[in-house]
N, C-alpha and C positions, 0 to 999 in steps of 0.2 A: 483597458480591458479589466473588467471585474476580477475577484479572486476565481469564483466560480466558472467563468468563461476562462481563463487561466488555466481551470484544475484540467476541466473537461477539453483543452486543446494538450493538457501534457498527456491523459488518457489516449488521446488519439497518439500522438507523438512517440507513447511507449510499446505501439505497435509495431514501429518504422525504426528501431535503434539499431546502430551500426553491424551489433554483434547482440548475441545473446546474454546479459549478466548469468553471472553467478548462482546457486541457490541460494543462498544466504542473500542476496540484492535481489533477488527474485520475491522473497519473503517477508522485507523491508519493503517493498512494493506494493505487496498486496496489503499489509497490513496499513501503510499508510493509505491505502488505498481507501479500505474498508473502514478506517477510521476517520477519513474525511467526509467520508459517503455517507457514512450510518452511525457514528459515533460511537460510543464503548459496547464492545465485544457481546454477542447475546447468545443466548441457547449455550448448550452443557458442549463440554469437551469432550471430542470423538473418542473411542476406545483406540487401547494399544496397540490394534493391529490396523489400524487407521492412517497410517504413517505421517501420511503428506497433509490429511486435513487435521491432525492432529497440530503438527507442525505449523498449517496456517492459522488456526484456531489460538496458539502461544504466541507465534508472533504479534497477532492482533492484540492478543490480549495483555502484553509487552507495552502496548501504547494507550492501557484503559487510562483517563482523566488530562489525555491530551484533548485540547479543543480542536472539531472538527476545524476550524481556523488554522488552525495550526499544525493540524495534518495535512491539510488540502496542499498547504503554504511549501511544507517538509518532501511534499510527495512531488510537485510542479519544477524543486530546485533536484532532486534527486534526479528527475529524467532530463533536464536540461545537460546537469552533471553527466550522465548517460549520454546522449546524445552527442556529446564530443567537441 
């Protein structure tokens, strides 16, 4: 199986996890998410009263000049890891 067919079966896979993560695992997720997807972080950083998409906004942006390779790769072992 490709990496790609990999990322996109963990995508499905982190809908179906045993239990809910964390916020902080939840965050890690997305971000790897988004930097596998779409590679380094775009558009301005939400305002302060923005809370969450603030917060996923830093996350992502926590993983700018990682290669989408290497997010996809980070994101597919994280939900395995999850998955139990």
């Amino acid at each position: 199986m490709s990496l790609q067919e990999q990322f996109a079966q963990a995508q499905a896979d982190s809908k179906n996890l045993p239990e809910r993560p964390d916020n902080m695992t939840l965050l890690k997720i997305y971000a790897l998410y988004k930097q596998g997807s779409s590679g380094d972080v775009q558009g301005e950083r939400p305002g302060m009263t923005d809370f969450v998409n603030r917060a996923k906004f830093d996350a992502w942006d926590g993983l700018k000049g990682t290669s989408q390779d290497q997010a996809m790769q980070q994101y597919i072992d994280l939900i395995e890891e999850l998955k139990g």
